[in-house]
C-alpha positions as CSV (number, residue, x, y, z in Angstrom):
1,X,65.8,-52.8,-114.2
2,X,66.1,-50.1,-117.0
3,X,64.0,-48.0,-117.8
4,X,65.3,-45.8,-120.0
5,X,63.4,-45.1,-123.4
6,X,60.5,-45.7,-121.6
7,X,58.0,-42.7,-121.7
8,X,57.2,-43.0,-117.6
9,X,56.2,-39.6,-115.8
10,X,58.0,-39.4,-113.1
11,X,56.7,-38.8,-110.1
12,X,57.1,-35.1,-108.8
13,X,55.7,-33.6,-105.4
14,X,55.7,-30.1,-107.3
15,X,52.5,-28.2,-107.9
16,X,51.6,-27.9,-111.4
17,X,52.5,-24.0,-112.3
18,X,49.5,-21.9,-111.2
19,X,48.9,-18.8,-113.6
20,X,48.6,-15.5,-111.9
21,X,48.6,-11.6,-112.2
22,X,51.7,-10.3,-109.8
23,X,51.6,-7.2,-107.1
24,X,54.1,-6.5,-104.6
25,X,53.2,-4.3,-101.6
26,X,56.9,-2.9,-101.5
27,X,55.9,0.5,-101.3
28,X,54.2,0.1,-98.1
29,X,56.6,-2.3,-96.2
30,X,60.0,-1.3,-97.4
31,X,60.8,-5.0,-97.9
32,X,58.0,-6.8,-100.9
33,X,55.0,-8.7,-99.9
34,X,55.0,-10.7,-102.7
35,X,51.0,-11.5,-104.1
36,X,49.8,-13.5,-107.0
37,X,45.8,-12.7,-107.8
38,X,44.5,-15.8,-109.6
39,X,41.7,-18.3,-109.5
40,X,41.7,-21.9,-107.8
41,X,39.7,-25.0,-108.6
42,X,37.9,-26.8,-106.3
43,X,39.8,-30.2,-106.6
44,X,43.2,-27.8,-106.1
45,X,41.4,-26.7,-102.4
46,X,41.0,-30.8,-102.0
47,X,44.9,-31.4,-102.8
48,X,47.4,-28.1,-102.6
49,X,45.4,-25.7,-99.8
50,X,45.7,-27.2,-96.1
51,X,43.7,-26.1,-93.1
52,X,45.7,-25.3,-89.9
53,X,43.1,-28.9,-88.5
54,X,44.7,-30.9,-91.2
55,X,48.4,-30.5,-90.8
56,X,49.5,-33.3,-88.8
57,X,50.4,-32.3,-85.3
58,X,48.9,-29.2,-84.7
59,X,47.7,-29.6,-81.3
60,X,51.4,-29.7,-80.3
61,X,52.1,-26.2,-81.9
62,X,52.8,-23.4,-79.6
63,X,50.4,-20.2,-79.8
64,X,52.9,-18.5,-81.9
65,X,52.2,-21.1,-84.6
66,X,48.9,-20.8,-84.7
67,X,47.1,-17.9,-86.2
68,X,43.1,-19.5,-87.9
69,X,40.0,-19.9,-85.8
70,X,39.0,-23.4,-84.8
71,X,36.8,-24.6,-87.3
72,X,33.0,-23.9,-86.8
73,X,31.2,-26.5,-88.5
74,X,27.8,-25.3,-87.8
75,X,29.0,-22.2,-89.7
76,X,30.3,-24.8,-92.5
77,X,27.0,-26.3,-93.0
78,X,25.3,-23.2,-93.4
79,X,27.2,-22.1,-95.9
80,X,27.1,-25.6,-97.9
81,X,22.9,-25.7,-97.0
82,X,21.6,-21.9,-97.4
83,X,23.9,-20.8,-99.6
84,X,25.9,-23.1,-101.9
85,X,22.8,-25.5,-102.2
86,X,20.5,-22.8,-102.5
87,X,19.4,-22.6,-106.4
88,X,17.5,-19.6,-105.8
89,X,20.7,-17.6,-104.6
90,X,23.0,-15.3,-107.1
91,X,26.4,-16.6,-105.8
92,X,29.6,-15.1,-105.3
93,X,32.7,-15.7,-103.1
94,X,35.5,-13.4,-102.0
95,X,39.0,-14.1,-102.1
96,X,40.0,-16.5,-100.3
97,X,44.1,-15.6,-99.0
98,X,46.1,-18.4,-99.0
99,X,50.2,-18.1,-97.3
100,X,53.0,-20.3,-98.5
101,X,54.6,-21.6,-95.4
102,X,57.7,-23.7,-94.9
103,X,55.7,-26.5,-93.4
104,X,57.6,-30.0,-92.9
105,X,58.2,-32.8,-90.1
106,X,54.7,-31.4,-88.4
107,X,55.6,-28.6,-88.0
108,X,55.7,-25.0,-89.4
109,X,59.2,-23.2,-89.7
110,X,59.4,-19.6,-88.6
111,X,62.2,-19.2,-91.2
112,X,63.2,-19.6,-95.3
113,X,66.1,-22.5,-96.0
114,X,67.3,-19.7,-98.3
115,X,67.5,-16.1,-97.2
116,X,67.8,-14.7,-101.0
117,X,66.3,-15.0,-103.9
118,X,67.8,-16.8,-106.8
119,X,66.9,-15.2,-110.2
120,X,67.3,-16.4,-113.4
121,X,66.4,-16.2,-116.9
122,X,64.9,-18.4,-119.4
123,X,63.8,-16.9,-122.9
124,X,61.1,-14.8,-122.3
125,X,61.4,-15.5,-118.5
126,X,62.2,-14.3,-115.6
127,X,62.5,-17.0,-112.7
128,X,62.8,-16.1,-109.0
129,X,63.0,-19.0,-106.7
130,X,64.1,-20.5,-103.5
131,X,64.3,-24.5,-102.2
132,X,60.6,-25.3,-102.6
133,X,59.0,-21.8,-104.3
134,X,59.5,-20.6,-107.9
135,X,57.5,-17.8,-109.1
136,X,57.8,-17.4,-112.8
137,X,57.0,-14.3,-115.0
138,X,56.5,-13.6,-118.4
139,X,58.7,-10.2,-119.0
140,X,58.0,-9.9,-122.6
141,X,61.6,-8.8,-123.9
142,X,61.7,-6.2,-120.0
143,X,64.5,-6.3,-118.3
144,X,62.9,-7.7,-115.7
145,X,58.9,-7.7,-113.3
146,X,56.5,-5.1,-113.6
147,X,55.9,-4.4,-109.8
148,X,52.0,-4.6,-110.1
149,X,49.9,-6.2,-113.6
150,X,52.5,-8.6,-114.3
151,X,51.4,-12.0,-115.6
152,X,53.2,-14.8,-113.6
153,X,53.3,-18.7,-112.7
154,X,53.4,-20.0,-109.2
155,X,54.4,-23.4,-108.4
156,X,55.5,-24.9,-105.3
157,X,57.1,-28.0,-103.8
158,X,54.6,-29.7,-101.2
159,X,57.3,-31.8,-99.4
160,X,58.2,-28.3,-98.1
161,X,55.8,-25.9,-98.2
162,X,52.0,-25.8,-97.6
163,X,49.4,-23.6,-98.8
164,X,47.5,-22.5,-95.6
165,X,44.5,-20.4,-95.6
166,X,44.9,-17.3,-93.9
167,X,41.5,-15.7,-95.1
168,X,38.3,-18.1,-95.7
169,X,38.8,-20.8,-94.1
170,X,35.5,-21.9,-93.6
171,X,34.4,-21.0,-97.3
172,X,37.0,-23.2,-98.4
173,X,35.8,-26.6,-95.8
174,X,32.3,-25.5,-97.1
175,X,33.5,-25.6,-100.7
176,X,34.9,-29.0,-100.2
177,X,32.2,-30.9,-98.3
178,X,30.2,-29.4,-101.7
179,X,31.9,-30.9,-103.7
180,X,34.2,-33.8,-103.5
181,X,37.3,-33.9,-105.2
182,X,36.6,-37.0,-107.2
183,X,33.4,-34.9,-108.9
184,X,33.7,-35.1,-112.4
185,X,33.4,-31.0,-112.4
186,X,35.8,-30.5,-109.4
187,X,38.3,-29.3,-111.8
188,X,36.7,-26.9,-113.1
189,X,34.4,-25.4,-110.7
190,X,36.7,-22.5,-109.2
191,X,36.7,-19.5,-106.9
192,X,39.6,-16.4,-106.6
193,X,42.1,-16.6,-104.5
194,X,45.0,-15.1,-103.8
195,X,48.5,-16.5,-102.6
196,X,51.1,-14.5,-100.6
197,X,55.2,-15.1,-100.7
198,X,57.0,-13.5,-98.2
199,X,60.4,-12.2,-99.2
200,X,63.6,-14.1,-98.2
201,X,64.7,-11.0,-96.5
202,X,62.5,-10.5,-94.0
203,X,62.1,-7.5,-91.5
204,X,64.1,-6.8,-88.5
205,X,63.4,-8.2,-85.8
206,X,60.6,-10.6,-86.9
207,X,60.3,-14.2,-88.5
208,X,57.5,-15.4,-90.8
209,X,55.3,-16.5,-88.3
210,X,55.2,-12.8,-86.7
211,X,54.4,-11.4,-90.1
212,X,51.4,-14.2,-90.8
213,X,49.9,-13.6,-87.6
214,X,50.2,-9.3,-88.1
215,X,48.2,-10.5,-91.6
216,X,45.9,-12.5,-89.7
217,X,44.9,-10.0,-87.0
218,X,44.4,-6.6,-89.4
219,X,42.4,-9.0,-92.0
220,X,40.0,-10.6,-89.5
221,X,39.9,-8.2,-86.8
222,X,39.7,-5.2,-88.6
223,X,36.9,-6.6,-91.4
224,X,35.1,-8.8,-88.8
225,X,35.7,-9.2,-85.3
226,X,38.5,-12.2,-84.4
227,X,36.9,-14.0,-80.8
228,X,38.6,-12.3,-77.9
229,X,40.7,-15.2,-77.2
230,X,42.3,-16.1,-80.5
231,X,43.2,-12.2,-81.0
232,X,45.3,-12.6,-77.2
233,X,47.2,-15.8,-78.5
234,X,47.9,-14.5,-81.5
235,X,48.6,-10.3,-81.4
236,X,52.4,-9.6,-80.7
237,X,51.9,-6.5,-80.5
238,X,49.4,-5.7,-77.7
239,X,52.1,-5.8,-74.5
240,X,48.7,-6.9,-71.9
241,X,47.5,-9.7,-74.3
242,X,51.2,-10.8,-75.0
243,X,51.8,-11.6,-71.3
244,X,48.2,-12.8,-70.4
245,X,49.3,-15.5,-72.8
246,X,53.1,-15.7,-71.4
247,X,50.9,-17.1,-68.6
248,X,49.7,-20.1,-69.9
249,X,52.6,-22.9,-69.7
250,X,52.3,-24.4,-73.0
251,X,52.2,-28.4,-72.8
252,X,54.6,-29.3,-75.5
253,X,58.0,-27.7,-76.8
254,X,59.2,-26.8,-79.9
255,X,60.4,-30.2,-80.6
256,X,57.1,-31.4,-79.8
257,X,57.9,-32.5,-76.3
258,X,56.4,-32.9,-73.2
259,X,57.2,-29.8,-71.1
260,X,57.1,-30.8,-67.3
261,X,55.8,-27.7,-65.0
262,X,58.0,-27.2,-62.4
263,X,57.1,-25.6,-58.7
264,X,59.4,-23.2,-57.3
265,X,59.6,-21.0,-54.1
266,X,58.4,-17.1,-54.7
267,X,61.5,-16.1,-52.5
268,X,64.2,-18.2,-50.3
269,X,62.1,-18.3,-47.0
270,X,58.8,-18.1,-48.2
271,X,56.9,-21.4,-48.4
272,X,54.7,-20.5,-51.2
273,X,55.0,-22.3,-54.1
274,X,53.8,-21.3,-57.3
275,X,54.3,-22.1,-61.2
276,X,55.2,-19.5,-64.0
277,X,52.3,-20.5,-66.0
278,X,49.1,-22.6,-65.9
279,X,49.3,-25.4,-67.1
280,X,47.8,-25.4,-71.0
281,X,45.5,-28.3,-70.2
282,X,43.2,-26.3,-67.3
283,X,43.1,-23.2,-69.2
284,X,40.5,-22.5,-71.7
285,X,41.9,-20.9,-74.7
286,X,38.8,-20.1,-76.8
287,X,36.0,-18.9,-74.6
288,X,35.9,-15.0,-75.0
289,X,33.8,-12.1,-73.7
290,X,30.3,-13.8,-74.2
291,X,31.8,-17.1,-72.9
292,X,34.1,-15.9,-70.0
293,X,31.4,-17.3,-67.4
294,X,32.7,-20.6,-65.2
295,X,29.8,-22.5,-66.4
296,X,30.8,-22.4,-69.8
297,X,34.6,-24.0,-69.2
298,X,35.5,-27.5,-69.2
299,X,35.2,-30.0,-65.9
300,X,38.7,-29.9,-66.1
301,X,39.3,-26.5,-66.3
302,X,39.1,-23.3,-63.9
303,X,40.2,-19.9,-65.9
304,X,40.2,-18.8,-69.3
305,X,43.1,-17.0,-71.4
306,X,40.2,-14.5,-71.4
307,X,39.8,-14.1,-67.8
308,X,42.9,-14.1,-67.5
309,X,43.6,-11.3,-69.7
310,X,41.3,-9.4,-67.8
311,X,42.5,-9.7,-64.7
312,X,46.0,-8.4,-65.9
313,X,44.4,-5.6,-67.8
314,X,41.6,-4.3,-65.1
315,X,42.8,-5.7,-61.7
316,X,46.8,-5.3,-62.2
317,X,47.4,-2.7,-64.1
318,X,43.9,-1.0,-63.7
319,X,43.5,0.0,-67.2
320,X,45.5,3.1,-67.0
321,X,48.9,3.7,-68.3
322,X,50.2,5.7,-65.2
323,X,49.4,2.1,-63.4
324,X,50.6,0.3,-65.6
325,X,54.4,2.0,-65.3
326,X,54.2,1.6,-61.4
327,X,53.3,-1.9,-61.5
328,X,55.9,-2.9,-63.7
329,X,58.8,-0.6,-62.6
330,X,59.7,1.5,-66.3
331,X,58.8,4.9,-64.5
332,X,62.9,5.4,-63.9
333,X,62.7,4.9,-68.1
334,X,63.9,7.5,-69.7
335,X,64.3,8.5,-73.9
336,X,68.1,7.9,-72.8
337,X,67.7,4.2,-72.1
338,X,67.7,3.0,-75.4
339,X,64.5,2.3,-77.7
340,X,62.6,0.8,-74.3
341,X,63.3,3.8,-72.9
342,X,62.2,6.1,-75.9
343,X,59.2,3.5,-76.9
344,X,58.1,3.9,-72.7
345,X,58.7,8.0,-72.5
346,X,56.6,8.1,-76.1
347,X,53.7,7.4,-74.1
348,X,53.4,9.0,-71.1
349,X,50.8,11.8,-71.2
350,X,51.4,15.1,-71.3
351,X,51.0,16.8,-67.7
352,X,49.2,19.3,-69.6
353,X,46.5,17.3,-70.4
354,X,43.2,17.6,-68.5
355,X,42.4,13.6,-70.1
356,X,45.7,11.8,-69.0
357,X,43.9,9.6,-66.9
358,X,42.1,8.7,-70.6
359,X,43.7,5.3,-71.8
360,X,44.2,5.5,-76.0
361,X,43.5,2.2,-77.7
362,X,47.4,2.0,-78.5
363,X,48.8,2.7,-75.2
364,X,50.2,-0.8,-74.6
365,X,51.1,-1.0,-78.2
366,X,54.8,-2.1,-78.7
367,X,56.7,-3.5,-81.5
368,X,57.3,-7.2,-80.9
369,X,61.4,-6.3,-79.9
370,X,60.4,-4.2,-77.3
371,X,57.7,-6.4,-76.2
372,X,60.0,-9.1,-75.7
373,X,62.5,-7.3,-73.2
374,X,59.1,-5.5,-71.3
375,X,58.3,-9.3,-70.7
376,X,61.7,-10.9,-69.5
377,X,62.9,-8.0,-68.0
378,X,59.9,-6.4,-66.6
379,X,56.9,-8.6,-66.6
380,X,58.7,-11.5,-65.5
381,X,60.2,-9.7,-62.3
382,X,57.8,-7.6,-61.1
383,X,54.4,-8.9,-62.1
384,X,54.1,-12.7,-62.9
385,X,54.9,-14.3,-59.7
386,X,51.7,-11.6,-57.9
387,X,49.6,-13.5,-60.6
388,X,50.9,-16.9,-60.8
389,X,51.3,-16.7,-56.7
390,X,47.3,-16.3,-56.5
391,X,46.5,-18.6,-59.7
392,X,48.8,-21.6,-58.8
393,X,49.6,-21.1,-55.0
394,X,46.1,-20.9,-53.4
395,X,45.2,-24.3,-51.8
396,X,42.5,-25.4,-53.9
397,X,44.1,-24.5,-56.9
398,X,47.1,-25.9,-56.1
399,X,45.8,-29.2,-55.4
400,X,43.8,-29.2,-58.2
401,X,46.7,-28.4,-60.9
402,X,49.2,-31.1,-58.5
403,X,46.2,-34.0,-59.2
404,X,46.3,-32.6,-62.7
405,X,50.2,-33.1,-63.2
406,X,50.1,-36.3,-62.0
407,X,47.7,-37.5,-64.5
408,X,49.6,-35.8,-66.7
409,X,53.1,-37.2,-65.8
410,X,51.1,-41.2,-65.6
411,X,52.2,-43.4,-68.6
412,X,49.5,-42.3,-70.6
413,X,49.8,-38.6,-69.5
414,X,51.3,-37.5,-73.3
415,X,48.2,-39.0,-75.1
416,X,45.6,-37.5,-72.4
417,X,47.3,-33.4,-73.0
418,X,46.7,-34.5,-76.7
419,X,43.0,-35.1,-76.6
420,X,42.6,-32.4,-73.5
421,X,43.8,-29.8,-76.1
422,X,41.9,-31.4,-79.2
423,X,38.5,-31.3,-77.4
424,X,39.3,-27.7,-75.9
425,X,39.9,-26.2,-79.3
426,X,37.2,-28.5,-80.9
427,X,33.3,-27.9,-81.6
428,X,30.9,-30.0,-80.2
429,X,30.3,-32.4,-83.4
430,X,34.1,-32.7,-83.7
431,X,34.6,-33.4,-80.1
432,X,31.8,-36.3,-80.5
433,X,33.4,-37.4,-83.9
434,X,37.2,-37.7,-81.7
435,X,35.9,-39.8,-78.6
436,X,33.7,-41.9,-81.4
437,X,36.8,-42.7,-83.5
438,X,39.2,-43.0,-80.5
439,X,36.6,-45.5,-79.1
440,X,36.3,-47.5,-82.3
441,X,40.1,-47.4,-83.2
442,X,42.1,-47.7,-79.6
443,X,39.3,-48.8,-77.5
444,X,41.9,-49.7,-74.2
445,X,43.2,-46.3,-74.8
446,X,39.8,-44.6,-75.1
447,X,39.2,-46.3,-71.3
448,X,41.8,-44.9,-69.6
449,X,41.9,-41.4,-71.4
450,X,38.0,-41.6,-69.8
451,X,38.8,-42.5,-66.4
452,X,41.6,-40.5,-66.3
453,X,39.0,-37.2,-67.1
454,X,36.8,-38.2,-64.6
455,X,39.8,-38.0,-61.8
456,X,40.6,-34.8,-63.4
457,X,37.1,-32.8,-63.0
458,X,36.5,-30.7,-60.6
459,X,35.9,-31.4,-56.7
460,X,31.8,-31.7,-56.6
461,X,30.5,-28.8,-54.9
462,X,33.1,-26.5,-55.7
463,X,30.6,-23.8,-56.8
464,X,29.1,-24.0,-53.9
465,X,32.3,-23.0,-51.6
466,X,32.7,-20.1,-54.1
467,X,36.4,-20.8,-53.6
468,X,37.4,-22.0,-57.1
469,X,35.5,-18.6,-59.5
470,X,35.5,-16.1,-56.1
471,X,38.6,-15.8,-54.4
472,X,40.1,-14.8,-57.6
473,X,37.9,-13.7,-60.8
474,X,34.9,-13.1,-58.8
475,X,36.6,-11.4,-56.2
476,X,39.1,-9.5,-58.9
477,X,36.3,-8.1,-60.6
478,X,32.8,-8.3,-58.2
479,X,34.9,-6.8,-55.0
480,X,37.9,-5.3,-55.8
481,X,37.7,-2.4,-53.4
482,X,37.5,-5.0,-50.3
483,X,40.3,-7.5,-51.6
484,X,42.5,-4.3,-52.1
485,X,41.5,-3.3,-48.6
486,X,42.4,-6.8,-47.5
487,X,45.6,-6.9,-48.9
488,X,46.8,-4.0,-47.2
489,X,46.0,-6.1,-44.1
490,X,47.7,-9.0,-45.0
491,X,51.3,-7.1,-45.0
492,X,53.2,-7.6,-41.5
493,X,53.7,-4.7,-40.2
494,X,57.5,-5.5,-38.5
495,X,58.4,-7.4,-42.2
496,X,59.6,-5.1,-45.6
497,X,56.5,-5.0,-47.4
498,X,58.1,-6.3,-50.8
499,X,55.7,-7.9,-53.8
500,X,57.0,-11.5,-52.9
501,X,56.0,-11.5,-49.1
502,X,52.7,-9.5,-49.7
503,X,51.7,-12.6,-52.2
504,X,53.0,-15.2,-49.8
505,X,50.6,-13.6,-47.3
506,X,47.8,-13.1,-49.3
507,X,47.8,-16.9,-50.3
508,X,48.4,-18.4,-46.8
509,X,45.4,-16.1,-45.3
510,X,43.4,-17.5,-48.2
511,X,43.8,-21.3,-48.0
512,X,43.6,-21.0,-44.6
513,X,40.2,-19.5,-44.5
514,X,39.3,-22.2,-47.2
515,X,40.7,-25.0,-45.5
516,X,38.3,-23.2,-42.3
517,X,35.6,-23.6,-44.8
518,X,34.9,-19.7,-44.4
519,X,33.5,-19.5,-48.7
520,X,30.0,-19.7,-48.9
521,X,27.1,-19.0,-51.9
522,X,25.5,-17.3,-49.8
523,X,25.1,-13.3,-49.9
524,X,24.8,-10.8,-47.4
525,X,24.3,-7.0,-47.7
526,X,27.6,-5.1,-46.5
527,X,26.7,-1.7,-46.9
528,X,25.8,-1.5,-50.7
529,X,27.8,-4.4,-51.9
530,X,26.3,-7.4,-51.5
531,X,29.4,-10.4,-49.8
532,X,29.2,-13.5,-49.4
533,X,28.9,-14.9,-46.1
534,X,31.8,-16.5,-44.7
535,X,34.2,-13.3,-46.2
536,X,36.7,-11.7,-43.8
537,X,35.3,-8.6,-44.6
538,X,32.6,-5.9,-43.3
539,X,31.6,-2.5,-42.7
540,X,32.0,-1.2,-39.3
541,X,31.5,2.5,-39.0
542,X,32.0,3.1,-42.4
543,X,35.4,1.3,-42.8
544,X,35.4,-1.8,-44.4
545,X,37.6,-4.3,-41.5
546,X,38.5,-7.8,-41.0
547,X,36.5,-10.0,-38.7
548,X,37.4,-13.8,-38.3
549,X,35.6,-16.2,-36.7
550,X,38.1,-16.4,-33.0
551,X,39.6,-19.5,-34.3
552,X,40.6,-18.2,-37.0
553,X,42.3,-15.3,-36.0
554,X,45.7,-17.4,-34.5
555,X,46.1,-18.8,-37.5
556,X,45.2,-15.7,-40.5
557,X,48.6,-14.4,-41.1
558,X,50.9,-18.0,-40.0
């Protein structure tokens, strides 16, 4: 049919043009940070501004996509009840900050289609764009943009990029369960916002997802503190929260796969086996210093990224940057060996200094290069398989996380990670809206995702044994002087004490004395540290010792 002549809009999946004042923060980054100041209605937060809950997908993301706190709805509705229904209140939002993302397929592209801006004029115009982005500006006869004050107009292509809110996320789901889009004064009911553009060319070394996420961490954490768990998954530049979340052994690929955990021997020899990473799906990633306590995870779970931070921070490297070079073998580094070398030697202390056991907040600050090659070339070698040896390896654990990967690996094991990780990132009305809908819509599938949790929960009892939060974060952080005492016993004396057998040891003595059934609640004083009974360890004359009940004692270093 033809239908020319006729006067049809065509459909278009651009934005309408969004007029704005224009900045650039060239002069503080070298390369632009391009912002445009403007105003946004209400029904334009319904239809062009997307939460990181509503792009489709998400909870396949890895950590480096994500950089926005899980929702609070509790915090929602008191906005929308004390505040935005609240006639007696003088009201007034901030900003919200709003980043346009390549977003498409489900999922969020760490890179531009175009690395260059195409400009062009048009009258009184000036047009920059890219596949997807045009910013406009109105240059009145200039040769070109003011840098700062300009007037401009922002549109954007929604097949490829999204709006997502970077600042104010939960002042913008407020502002939309207030008012619907389909209110008659939606349109015109509107708050400030402001949009960022990265620039085509973007630093060295980093893609766009790096730069959100740097955006992310100084705006939150430095205006209001970011929970301690979302700041280790998302800071690149922290070396000790970058590996503590190397360590969790994230369930799906960056095609959105499956990823299947694989067990592998700490050396040729030694029968330990251990995984790189725990699985995703038994760690909690959102309890943080005032939710770190075992009784607040999951029944499925038995650390948090928190803890687990911790223990790499306090336990391995001991909080001190003299530690922390020993540990990971970069005290051979030198200002010769390139920029690790130079990034390593920039912090040492100075001799001189009466305070160089002090730690400074930025002593396991690296840029995100050197980060990377302190992790695969360092971390990898010399520390993971000490912590993943104890947090995989150790009998109960490891049966634990085997069940787990069964379930996993079971016909339905893709759709069970999925709702794991929804309910593990979700508030409690959200978690009871999920299994309500998954109920009503895929009731079959609801049944087995159900029984499939309950074969996933924790043994009954194990609190009781003390084995599953005192071997290691109890132990790690309650006892450390007698586990480091122990470990020095658990090292043969006729074998080279390397890191790989003194792990192998340390796991075999423990899951023997749990298999002995040797963890108990109960306390005893040992000198003035109270132990629970069953431990391997006591005072005698002053030094602490191992004592084993006689059977044991065959069996504590086969």
């Amino acid at each position: 049919m033809d239908l020319t002549g006729l006067n049809i809009a065509q459909q278009t999946t651009w934005t309408q043009e969004v007029p704005c004042l224009y900045g650039a923060y060239k002069w503080l980054n070298g390369i632009p940070l391009h912002y445009f100041n403007t105003n946004i209605s209400v029904r334009d937060l319904h239809t062009n501004v997307r939460l990181m809950s509503q792009i489709e997908g998400v909870e396949k993301w890895g950590f480096e996509a994500l950089f926005q706190r899980s929702i609070s709805w509790d915090r929602v509705d008191e906005i929308v009840n004390r505040y935005l229904k609240n006639g007696a209140r003088f009201k007034f939002f901030p900003p919200v900050t709003m980043a346009l993302l390549p977003v498409s397929d489900g999922r969020m592209h760490c890179d531009y289609e175009s690395h260059t801006l195409e400009v062009r004029r048009d009258g009184q115009f000036e047009i920059w764009s890219m596949p997807g982005v045009e910013m406009k500006f109105f240059t009145q006869g200039a040769d070109g943009p003011r840098e700062s004050g300009q007037i401009a107009f922002l549109k954007w292509d929604t097949r490829i990029f999204s709006a997502v809110a970077i600042d104010g996320q939960h002042r913008i789901a407020a502002l939309k369960k207030f008012r619907d889009s389909s209110h008659p004064e939606s349109a015109s009911s509107d708050v400030p916002a402001t949009f960022l553009v990265f620039d085509p060319r973007l630093p060295r070394d980093k893609h766009l997802l790096n730069l959100v996420r740097e955006i992310f961490v100084d705006v939150n954490h430095n205006a209001k503190t970011v929970d301690d768990s979302r700041i280790i998954l998302l800071d690149d530049r922290d070396f000790i929260r970058r590996a503590a979340r190397s360590c969790v052994l994230q369930s799906f690929n960056e095609k959105a796969e499956p990823v299947t955990p694989l067990w592998q021997n700490l050396e040729e020899g030694l029968p330990t086996l251990y995984l790189k990473g725990i699985p995703q799906e038994l760690i909690d990633l959102n309890l943080g210093r005032q939710g770190a306590d075992v009784s607040k995870l999951r029944p499925w779970q038995f650390i948090s990224v928190f803890n687990a931070y911790r223990i790499l921070k306090f336990f391995v490297f001991g909080n001190r940057w003299d530690a922390f070079e020993s540990v990971m073998s970069i005290n051979s580094l030198t200002e010769d060996d390139g920029a690790l070398g130079a990034a390593v030697a920039s912090k040492r202390p100075d001799p001189e200094d009466d305070e160089q056991g002090c730690i400074e907040d930025d002593a396991f600050v690296f840029s995100p290069a050197i980060g990377d090659e302190l992790l695969t070339d360092y971390f990898d070698e010399n520390v993971r398989p000490l912590l993943m040896g104890i947090l995989t390896g150790i009998k109960p654990y490891r049966n634990f996380i085997e069940r787990a990967l069964k379930l996993l690996s079971s016909d339905h094991g893709t759709e069970l990670r999925e709702y794991l990780i929804a309910e593990s990132t979700a508030d409690r009305a959200t978690r009871s809206t999920l299994s309500e809908n998954l109920e009503r819509d895929n009731p079959d599938l609801y049944a087995v995702l159900q029984a499939s949790q309950k074969k996933l929960r924790r043994p009954d009892g194990w609190e009781e044994d003390l084995i599953w939060y005192s071997v290691t974060q109890r132990a790690f952080f309650s006892e450390l002087p007698m586990v480091r005492k122990a470990l020095e016993y658990f090292s043969d004396p006729d074998e080279p004490k390397t890191l790989l057998t003194f792990v192998d040891r340390y796991v075999r003595a423990v899951s023997c004395l749990w298999e002995a059934g040797v963890f108990r609640r109960d306390y005893k004083p040992v000198g003035a540290m109270p132990l629970w009974f069953g431990s391997p360890l006591e005072i005698r004359n002053g030094e602490i010792v191992i004592s084993l009940p006689m059977q044991l004692r065959a069996g504590w270093l086969v």
